[in-house]
Each structure stands twice: as structure tokens, then as C-alpha cells.
Residue frames as qw, qx, qy, qz and C-alpha x, y, z in Angstrom:
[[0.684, 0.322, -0.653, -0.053, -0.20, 48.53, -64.64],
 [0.709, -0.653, 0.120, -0.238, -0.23, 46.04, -61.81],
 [0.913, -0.266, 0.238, 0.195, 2.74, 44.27, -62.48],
 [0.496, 0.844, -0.188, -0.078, 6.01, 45.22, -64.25],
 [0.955, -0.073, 0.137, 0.254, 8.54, 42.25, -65.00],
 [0.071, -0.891, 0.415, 0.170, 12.70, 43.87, -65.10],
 [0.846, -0.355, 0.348, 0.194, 15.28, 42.04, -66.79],
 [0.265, 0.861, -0.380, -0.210, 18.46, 43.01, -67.77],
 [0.943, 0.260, 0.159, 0.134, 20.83, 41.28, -70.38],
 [0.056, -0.789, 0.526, 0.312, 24.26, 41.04, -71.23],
 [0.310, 0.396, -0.824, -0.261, 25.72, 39.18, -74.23],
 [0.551, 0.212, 0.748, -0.303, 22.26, 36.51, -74.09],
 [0.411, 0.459, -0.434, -0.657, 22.26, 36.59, -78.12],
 [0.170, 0.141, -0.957, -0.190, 22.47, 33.21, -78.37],
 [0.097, -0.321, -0.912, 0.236, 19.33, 32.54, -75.76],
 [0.094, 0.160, 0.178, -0.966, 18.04, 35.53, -75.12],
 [0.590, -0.045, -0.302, -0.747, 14.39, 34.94, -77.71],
 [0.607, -0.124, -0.777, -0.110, 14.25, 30.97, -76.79],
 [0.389, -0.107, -0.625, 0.668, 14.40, 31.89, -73.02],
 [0.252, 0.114, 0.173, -0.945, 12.11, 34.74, -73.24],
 [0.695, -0.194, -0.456, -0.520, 9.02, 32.70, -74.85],
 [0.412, -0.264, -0.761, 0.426, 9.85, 30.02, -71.70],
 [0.203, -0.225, -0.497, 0.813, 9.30, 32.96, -69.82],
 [0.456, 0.064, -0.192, -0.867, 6.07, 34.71, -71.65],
 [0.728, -0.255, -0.511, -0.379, 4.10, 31.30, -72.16],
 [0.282, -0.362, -0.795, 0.396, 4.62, 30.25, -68.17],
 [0.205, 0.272, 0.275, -0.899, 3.16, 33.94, -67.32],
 [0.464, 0.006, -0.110, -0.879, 0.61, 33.12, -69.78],
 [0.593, -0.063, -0.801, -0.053, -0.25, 30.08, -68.48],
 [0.293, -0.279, -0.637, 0.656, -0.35, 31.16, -64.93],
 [0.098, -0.847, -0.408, -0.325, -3.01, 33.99, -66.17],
 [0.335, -0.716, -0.131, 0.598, -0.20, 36.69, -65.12],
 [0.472, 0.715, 0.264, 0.443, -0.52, 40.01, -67.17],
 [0.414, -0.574, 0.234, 0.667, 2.81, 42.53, -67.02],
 [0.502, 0.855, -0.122, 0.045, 4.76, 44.32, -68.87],
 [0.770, -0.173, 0.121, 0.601, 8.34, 43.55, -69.68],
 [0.145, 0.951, -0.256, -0.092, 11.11, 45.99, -69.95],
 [0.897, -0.137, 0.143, 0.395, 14.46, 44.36, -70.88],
 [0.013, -0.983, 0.163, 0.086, 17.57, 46.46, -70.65],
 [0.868, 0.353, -0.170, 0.304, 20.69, 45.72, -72.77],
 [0.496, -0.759, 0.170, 0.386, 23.61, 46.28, -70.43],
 [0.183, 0.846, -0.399, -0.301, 26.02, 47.15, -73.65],
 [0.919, -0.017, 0.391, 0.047, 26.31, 44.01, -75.05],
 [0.383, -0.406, 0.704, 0.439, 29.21, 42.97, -77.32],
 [0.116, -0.059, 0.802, 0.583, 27.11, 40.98, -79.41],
 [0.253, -0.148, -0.383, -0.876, 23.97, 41.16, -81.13],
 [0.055, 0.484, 0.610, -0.625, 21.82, 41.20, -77.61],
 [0.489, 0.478, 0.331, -0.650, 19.78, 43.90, -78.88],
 [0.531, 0.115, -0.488, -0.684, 19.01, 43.23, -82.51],
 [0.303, -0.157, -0.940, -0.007, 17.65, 40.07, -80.58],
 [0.025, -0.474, -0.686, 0.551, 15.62, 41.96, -78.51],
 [0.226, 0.334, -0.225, -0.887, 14.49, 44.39, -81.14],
 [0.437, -0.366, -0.758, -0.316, 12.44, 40.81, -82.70],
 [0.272, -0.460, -0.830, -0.160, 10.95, 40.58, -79.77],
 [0.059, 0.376, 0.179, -0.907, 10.10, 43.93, -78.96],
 [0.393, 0.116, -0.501, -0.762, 8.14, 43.46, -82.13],
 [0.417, -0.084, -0.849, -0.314, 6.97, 40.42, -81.77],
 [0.298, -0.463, -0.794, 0.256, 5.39, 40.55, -78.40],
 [0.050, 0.734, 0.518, 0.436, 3.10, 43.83, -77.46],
 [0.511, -0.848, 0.037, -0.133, 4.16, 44.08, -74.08],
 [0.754, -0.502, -0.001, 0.424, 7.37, 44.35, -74.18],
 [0.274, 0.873, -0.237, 0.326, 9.91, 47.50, -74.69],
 [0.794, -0.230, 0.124, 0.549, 13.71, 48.03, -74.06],
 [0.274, -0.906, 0.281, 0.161, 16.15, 50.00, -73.24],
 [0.788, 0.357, -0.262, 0.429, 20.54, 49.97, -74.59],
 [0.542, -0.790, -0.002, 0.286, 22.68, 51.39, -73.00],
 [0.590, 0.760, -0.238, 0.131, 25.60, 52.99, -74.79],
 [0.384, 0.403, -0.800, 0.224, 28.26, 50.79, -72.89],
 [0.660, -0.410, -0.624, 0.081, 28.33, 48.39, -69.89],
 [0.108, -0.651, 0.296, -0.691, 27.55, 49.80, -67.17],
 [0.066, -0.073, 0.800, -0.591, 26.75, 47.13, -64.62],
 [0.278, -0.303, -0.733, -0.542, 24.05, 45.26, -63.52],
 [0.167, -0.459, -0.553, 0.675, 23.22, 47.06, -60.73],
 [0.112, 0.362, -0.144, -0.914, 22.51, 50.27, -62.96],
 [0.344, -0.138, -0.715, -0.592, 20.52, 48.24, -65.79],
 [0.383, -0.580, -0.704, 0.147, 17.72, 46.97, -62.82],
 [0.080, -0.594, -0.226, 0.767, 17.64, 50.93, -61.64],
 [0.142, 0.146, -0.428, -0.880, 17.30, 51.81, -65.36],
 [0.290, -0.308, -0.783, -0.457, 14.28, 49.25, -65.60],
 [0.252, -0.714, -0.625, 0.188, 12.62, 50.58, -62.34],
 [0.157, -0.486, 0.015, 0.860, 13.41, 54.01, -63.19],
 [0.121, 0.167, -0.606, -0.768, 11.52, 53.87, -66.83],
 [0.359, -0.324, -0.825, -0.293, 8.20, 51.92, -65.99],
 [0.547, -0.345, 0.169, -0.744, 5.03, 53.07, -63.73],
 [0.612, -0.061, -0.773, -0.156, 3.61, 49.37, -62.37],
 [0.765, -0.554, 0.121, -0.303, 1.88, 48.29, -58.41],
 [0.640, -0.646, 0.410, 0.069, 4.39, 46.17, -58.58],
 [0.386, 0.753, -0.534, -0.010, 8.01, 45.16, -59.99],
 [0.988, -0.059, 0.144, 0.017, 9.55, 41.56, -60.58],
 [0.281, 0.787, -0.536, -0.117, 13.14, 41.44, -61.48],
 [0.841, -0.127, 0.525, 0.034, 14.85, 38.55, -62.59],
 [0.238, -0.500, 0.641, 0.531, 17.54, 36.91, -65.20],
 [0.818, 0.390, -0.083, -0.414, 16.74, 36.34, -68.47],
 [0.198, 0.275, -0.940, -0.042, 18.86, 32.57, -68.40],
 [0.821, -0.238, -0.468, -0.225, 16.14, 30.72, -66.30],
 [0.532, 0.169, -0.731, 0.392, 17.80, 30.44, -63.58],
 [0.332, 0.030, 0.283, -0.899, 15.52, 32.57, -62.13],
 [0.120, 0.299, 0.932, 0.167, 12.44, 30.02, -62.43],
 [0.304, -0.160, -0.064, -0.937, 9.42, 31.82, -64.00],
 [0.602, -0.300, -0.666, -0.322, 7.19, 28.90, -62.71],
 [0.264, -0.479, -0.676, 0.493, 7.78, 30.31, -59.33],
 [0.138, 0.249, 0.053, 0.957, 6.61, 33.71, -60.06],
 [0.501, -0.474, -0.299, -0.659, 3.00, 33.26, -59.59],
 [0.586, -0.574, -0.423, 0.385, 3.54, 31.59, -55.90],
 [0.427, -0.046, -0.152, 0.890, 5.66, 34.39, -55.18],
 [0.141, -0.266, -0.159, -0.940, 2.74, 36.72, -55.87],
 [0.622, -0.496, -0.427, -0.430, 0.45, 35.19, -53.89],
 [0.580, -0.080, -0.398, 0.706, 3.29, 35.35, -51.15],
 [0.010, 0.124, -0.030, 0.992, 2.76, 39.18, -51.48],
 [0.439, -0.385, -0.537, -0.608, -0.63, 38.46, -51.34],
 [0.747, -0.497, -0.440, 0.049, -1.15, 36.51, -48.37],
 [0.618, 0.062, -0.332, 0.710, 1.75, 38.33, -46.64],
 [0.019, -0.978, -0.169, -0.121, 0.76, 41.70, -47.19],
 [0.728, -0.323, 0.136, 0.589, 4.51, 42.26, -47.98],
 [0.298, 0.891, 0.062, -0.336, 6.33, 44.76, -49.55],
 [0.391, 0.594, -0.651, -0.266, 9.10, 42.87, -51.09],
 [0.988, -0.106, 0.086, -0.069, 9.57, 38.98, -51.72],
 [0.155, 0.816, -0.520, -0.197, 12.81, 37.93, -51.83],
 [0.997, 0.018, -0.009, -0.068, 13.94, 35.19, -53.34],
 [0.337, -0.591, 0.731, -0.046, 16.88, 32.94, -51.44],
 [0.564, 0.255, -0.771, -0.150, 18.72, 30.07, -53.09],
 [0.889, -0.302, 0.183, -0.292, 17.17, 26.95, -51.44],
 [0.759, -0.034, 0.467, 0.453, 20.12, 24.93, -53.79],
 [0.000, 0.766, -0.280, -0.578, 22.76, 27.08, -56.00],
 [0.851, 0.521, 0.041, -0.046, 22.49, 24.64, -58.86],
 [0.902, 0.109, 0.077, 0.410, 25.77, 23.49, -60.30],
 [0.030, 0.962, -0.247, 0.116, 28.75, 26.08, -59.26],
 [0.800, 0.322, -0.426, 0.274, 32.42, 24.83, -58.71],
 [0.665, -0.474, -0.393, 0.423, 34.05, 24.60, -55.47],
 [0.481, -0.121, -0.234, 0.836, 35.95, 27.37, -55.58],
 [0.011, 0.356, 0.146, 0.923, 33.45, 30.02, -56.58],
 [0.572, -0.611, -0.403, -0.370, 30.92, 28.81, -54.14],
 [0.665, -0.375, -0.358, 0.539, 33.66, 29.12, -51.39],
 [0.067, -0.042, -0.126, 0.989, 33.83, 33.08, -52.09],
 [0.282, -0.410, -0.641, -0.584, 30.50, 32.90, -52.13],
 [0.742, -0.605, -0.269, 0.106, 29.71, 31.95, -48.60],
 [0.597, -0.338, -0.234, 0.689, 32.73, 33.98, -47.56],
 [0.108, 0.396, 0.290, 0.865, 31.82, 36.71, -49.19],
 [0.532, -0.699, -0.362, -0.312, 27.88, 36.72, -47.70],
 [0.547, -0.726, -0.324, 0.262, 29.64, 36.31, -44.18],
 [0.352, -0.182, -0.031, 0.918, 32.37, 39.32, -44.54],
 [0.201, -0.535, -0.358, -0.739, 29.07, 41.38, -45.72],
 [0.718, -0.458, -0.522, 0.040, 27.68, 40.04, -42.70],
 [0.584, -0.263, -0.199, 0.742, 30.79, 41.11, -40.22],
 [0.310, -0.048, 0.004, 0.949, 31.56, 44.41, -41.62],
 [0.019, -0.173, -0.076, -0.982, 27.85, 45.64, -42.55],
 [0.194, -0.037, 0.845, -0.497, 25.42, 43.70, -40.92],
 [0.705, 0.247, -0.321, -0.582, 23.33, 42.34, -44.20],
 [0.482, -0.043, 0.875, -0.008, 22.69, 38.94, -43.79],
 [0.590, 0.466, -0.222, -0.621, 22.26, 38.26, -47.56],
 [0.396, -0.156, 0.881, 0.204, 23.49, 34.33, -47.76],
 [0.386, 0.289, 0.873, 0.075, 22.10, 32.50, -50.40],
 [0.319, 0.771, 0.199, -0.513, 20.11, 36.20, -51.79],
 [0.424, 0.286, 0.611, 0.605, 19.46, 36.62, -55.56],
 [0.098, 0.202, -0.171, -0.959, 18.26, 39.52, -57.41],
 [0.295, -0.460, -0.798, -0.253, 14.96, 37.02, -58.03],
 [0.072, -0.241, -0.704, 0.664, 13.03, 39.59, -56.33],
 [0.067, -0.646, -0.629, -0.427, 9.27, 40.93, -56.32],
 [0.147, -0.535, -0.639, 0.533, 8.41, 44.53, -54.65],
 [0.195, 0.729, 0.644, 0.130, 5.99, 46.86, -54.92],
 [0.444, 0.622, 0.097, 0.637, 5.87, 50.12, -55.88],
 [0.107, -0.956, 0.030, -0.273, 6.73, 51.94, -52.61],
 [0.826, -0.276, 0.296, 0.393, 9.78, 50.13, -52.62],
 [0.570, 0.567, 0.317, 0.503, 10.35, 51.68, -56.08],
 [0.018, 0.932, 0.016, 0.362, 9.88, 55.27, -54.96],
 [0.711, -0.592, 0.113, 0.362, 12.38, 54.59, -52.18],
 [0.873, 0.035, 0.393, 0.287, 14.74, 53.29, -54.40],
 [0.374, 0.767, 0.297, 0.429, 14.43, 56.50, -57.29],
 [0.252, -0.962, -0.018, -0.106, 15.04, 58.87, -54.43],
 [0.684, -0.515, 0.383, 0.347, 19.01, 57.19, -54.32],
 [0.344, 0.882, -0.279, -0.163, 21.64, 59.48, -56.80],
 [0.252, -0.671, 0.662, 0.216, 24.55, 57.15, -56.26],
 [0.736, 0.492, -0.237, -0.401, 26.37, 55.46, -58.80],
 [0.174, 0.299, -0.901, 0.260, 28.19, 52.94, -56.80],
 [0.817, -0.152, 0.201, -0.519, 24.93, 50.84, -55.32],
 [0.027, 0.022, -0.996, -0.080, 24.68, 46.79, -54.64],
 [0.656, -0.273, -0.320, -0.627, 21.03, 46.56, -55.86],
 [0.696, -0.429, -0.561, -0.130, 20.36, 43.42, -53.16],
 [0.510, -0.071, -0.459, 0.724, 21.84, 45.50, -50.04],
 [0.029, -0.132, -0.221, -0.966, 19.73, 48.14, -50.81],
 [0.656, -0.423, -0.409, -0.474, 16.69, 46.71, -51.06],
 [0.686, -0.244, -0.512, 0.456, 18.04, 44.90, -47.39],
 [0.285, 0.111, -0.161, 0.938, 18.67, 48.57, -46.40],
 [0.310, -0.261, -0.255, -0.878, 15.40, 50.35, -47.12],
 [0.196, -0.130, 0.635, -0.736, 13.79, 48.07, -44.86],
 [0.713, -0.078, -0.242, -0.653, 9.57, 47.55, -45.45],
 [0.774, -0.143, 0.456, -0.414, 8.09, 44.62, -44.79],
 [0.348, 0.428, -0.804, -0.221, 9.56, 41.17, -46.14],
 [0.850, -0.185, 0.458, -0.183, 9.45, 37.81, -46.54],
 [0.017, -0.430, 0.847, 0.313, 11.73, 35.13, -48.31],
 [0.917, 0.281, 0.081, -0.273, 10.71, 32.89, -51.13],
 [0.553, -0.352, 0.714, 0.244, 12.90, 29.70, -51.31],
 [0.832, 0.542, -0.021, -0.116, 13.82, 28.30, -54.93],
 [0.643, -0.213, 0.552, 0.487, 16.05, 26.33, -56.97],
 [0.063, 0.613, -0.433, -0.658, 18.55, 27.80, -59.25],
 [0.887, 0.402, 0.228, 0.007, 17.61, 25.90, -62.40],
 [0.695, -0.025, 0.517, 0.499, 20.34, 25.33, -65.53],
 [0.068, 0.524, -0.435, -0.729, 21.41, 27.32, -68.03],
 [0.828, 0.328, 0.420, -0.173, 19.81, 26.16, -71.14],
 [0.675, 0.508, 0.003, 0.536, 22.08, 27.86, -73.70],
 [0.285, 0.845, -0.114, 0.437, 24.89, 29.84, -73.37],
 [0.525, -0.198, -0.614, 0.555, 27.50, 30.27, -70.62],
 [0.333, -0.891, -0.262, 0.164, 26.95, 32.97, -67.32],
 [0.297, 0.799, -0.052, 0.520, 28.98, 36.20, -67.74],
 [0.552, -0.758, 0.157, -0.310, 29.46, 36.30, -64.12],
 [0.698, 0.229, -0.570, 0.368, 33.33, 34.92, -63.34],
 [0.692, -0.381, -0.373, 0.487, 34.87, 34.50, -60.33],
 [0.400, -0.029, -0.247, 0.882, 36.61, 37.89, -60.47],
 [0.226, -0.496, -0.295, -0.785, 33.44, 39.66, -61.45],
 [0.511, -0.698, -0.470, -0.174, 31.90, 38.31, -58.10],
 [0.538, -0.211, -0.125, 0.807, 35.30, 39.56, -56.19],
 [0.224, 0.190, 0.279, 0.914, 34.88, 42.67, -58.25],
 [0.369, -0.553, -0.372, -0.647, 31.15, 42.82, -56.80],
 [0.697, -0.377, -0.531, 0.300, 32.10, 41.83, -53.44],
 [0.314, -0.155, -0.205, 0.914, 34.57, 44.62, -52.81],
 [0.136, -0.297, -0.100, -0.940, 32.04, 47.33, -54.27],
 [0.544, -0.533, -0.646, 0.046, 29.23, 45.60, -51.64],
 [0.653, -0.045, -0.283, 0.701, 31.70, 46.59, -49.15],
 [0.305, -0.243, -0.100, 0.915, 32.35, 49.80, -49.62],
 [0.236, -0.427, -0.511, -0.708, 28.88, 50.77, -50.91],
 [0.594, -0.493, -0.517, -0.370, 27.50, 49.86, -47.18],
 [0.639, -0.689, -0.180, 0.291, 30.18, 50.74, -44.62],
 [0.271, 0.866, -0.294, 0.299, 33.01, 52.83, -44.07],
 [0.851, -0.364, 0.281, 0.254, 34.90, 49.91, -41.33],
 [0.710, 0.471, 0.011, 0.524, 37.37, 49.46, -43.93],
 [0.203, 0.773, -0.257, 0.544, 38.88, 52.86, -42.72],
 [0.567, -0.751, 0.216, -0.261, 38.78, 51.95, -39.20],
 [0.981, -0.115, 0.010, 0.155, 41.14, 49.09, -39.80],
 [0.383, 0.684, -0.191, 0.591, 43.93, 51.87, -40.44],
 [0.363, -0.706, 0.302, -0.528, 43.47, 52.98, -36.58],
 [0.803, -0.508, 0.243, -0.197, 43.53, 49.67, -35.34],
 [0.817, 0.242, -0.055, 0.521, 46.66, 48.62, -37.20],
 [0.396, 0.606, -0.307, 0.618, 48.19, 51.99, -35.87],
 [0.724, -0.571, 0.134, -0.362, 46.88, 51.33, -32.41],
 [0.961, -0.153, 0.007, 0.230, 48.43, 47.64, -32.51],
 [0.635, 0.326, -0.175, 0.678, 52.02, 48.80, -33.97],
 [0.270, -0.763, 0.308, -0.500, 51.62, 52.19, -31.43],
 [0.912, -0.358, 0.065, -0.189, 51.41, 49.15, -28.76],
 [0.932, 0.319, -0.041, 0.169, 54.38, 47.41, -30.35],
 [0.294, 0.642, -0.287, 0.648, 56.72, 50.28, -30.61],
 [0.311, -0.798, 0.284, -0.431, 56.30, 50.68, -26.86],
 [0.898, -0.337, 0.280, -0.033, 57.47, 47.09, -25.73],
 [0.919, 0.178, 0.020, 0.351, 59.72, 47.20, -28.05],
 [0.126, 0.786, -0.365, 0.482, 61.40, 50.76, -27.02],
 [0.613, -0.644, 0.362, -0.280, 61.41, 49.71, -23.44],
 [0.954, 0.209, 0.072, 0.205, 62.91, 46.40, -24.67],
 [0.600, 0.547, -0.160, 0.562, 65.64, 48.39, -26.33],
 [0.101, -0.853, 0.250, -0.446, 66.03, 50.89, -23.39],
 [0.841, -0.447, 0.267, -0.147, 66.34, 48.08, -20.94],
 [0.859, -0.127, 0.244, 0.432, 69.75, 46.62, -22.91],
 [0.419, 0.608, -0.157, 0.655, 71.28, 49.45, -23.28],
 [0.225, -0.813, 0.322, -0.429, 71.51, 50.60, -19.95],
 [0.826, -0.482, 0.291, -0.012, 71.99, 46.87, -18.76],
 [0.162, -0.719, 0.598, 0.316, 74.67, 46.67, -21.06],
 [0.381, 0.044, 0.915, 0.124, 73.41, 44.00, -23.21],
 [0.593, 0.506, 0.317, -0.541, 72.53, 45.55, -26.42],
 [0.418, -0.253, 0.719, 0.494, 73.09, 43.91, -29.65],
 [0.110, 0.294, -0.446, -0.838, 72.71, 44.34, -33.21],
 [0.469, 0.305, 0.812, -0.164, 69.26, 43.13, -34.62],
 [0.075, -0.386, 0.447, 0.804, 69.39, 43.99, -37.93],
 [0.130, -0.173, -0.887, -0.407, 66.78, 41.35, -39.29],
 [0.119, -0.653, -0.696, 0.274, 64.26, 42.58, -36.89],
 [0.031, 0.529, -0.119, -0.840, 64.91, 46.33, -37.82],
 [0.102, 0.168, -0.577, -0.793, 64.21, 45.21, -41.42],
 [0.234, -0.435, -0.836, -0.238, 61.15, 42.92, -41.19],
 [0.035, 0.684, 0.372, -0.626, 59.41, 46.12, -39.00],
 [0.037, 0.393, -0.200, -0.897, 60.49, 48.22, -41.39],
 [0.080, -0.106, -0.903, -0.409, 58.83, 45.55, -44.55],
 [0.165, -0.676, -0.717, 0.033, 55.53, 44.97, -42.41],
 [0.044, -0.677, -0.331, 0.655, 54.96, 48.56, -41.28],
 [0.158, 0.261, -0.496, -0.813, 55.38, 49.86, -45.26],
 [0.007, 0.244, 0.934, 0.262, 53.17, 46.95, -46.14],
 [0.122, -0.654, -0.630, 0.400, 50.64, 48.28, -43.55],
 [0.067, 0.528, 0.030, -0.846, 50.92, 51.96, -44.34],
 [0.180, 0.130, -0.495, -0.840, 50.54, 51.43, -48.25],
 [0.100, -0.370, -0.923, 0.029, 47.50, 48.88, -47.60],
 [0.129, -0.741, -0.451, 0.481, 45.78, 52.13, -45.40],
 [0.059, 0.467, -0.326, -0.820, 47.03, 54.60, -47.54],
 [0.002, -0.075, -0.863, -0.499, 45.48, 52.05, -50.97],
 [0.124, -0.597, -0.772, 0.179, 41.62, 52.02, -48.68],
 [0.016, -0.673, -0.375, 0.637, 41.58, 55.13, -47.98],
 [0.007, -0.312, 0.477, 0.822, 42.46, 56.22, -51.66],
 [0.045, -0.116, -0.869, -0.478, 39.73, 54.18, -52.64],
 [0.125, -0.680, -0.592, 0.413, 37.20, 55.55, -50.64],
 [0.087, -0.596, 0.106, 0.791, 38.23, 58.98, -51.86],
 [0.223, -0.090, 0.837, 0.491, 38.00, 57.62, -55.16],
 [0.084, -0.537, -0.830, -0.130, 34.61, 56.91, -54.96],
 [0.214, -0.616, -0.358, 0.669, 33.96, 59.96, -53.36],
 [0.167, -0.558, 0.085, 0.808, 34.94, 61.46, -56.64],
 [0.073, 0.309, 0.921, 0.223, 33.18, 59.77, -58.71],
 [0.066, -0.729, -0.676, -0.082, 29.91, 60.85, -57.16],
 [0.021, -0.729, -0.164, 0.664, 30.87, 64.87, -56.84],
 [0.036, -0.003, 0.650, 0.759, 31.23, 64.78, -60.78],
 [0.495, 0.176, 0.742, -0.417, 27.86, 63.73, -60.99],
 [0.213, 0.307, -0.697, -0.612, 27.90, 62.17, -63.74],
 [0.704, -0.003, -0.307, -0.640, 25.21, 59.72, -65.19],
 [0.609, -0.263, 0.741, -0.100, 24.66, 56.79, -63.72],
 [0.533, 0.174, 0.720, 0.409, 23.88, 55.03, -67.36],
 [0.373, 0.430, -0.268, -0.777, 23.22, 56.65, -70.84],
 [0.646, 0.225, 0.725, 0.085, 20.83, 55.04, -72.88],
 [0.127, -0.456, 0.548, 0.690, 21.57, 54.92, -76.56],
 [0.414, -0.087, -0.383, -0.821, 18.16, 53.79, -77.70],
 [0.475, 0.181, 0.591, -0.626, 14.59, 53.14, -76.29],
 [0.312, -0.229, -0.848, -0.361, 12.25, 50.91, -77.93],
 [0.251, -0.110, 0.372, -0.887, 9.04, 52.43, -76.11],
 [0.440, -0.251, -0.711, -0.487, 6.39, 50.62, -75.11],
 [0.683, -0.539, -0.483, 0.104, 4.97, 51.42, -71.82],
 [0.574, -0.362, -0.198, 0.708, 7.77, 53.06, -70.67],
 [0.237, -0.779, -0.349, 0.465, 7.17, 56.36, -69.24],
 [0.474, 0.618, 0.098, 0.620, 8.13, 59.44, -71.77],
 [0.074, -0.893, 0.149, -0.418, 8.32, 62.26, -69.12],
 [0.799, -0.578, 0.153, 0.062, 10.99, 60.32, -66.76],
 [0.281, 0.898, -0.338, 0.032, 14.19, 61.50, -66.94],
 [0.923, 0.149, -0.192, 0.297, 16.94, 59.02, -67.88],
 [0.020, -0.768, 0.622, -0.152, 20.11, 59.31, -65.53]]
């Protein structure tokens, strides 16, 4: 198969069939032939019996459930973990992902001789002030702490398939799918595009979820976070000594005096600090335990086969 098109869905009942034909007649207009896999991240509502029409209705396409949400990091590893293909498109099934760039993008890969395209917001389409301000502060504290320069990066990517095998060969179940691919290295190039509009329905993706994907970025790609324990006990080590000598120096000159409010606001900020370093490091550990269970990374709770590989083992 030379081409094999990923895209995973949460609660897209409402759009989900009208959004897929958009996306089947541009590919068949552009004379690109694929195969779709679409992978229900445990929708809520009736996602798959919508995808179960058009599992019927179109030849080339099969799907995957999942038997709860697991994340859309894990659904895009389930769809490049279940399909054989030269190369692998992922992308959202709202549109926002434009399928009328797809076929430049391949000829990107073409002319490039790349091994992954990635596609970078040229214009985030219509986002409110406040979520596009963790947005951009996010990208640059990725930036600082793990040295991904992902600004503006979408999961609108295209690589081939020895990007894939990388990719299979990683067990953990804490991953940021576009850090990764930023990780592994190969040979790139960026394809610019505008986010288009929702057509129906709203984006699942809130403010806390991107917080909620920020922090696991983080701590999926560095282990700083712990160092900031040492250098908070470095700074207060520092402290304590100017402030013993301080103390030693009026008491022998005979001018010590009672500083009760300064005893307590040490005492306030240095608990604050410990439970802060003590909270990181628990979460680190956390994770840690997680991945010595080794438990699945998703269960899927039924396969609609079409294409997709029978002797690859689902974790």
C-alpha cells in the first residue's frame, strides 16, 4: 500500500460522515489512492455506529474502538501500529486539517526526498485570546526545558514508513506523538497551512485539556523539572547562610531582636517549596509506575478489518 491516511475521532457523531466524504472526494479528485483507518478514541456518543456506515460504505476504509478514552496520542500509535503502507498521513477528521493540501504535501516528500512533512500553522484560525496565549507559552517552555522547537506544530503530518518502524519500537504509555516524531530525527521539512473552520460540531480540545497536554509534553521529554528541587535548595542553602551570619552578628553585638514575621514567612515559603519538590518528584515516580505495570497502552474493543494487518499485536 503506498499510502495509509490515520485519523482518530472523539465524539465527531454529529460530523464525522459529512466531513469524511469532504475528505474522500478531494483524495479522489487529486487521483490519491490510500487506505483509511479511523480509530474511535472511546467516544461517548454514537462516533462509531457512524463510522461503522462508512466502513461499509466506502471499501477502503476500516476502524478500530477502543474500549475507553485513552488519548489521542495512543489512538495515532493504534492507527500506525495496525496498517502496513510506504507511507502514513495523519490528520483530524474536523477539516481543520485541509485535505486539499495533502497532495502538495506529497509531492513535498517527493521533491524533498524527506522522511516526514510536517505540517506548521501558517494562521491558527479562530482561537480566543486566552488559549492562544498558553499556546505560545506553552511551545516556548517546551522550547526552554526540552529543546523542541514545536511553535505553531500540528499533528497534520505525512511520514514514511521508516519513521513508522521507529516509532513501533517505543513501549511507553506516556508519549507526546509531535515531540516524538521531533525526537526520532530523519530528514524533514515543514509544510505551511491554514487551520480551516470547523464545519459542524464544537473541538473537544479545552483549555485545560491543552494544560493537561502541556504538562505530560514536559515530563514525557525531560527530567529538568527535578533539577529545579536542587536549585531551590541551593538558593535557600545560600539564604540560610546570610541569614545565620546576620543573626550571629546581633547577638554578639548586642542588637538582637525578635523577628517573628520573618521566622514565619521562611517557615510558609520553605513548606511551599518543599511540598512543590516533594509534588514533582512524586509525579515523576508516578509515571514511573505506570510504565513498570506494563500495562496496555489501549485495548481495542472492536476492529472493523479492512486492510489492517491480522498478525500485529494490539497493545
Amino acid at each position: 500500500m503506498e499510502l495509509a491516511v490515520v485519523i482518530p475521532v472523539y465524539n465527531e457523531a454529529q460530523a464525522i460522515c459529512k466531513n469524511f466524504a469532504v475528505i474522500y472526494d478531494t483524495f479522489l479528485q487529486d487521483d490519491i489512492s490510500c487506505q483509511y483507518i479511523i480509530v474511535d478514541d472511546g467516544s461517548s456518543d454514537t462516533s462509531w455506529l457512524e463510522i461503522s456506515k462508512l466502513q461499509k460504505e466506502y471499501s477502503n476504509v476500516s476502524a478500530i474502538r477502543f474500549a475507553r478514552n485513552f488519548g489521542k496520542e495512543m489512538a495515532i500509535c493504534a492507527g500506525l501500529d495496525n496498517i502496513d503502507a510506504e507511507r502514513y498521513l495523519i490528520m483530524d477528521s474536523d477539516l481543520q486539517h485541509p485535505p486539499k493540501c495533502v497532495k502538495d504535501m506529497l509531492l513535498l516528500m517527493d521533491r524533498s526526498q524527506v522522511n516526514i512533512v510536517d505540517g506548521v500553522k501558517q494562521q491558527r484560525g479562530k482561537e480566543n485570546f486566552l488559549y492562544r496565549f498558553f499556546a505560545k507559552g506553552f511551545y516556548k517552555i517546551l522550547k526552554n526545558t526540552t529543546g523542541l522547537d514545536l511553535n505553531d506544530s500540528s499533528d497534520f503530518k505525512l511520514i514514511d514508513r521508516s519513521v513508522v518502524d521507529t516509532i513501533r519500537q517505543f513501549r511507553e504509555s506516556n508519549l507526546f506523538f509531535r515531540g516524538l516524531i521531533d525526537w526520532v530525527g530523519f530528514e524533514r521539512t515543514n509544510y505551511f497551512f491554514t487551520v480551516e473552520e470547523r464545519v459542524e460540531g464544537e473541538s473537544s480540545f479545552s483549555l485545560f485539556r491543552l494544560m493537561k497536554l502541556a504538562f505530560n509534553a514536559i515530563l514525557s521529554h525531560t527530567s529538568k523539572p527535578l533539577y529545579l528541587t536542587f536549585f531551590g535548595g541551593a538558593i535557600f542553602l545560600l539564604f540560610a547562610v546570610i541569614l545565620g551570619i546576620q543573626t550571629l552578628v546581633n547577638y554578639f553585638s548586642g542588637n538582637a531582636v525578635s523577628g517573628f514575621s520573618t521566622v514565619i514567612l521562611l517557615i510558609l515559603f520553605t513548606g511551599s517549596v518543599i511540598m512543590l519538590s516533594l509534588g514533582m518528584i512524586g509525579v515523576y515516580i508516578s509515571r514511573i509506575y505506570d510504565e513498570v505495570k506494563g500495562r496496555p497502552r489501549y485495548i481495542v474493543s472492536q476492529n472493523l478489518s479492512r486492510g489492517i494487518k491480522k498478525d500485529r499485536k494490539i497493545i
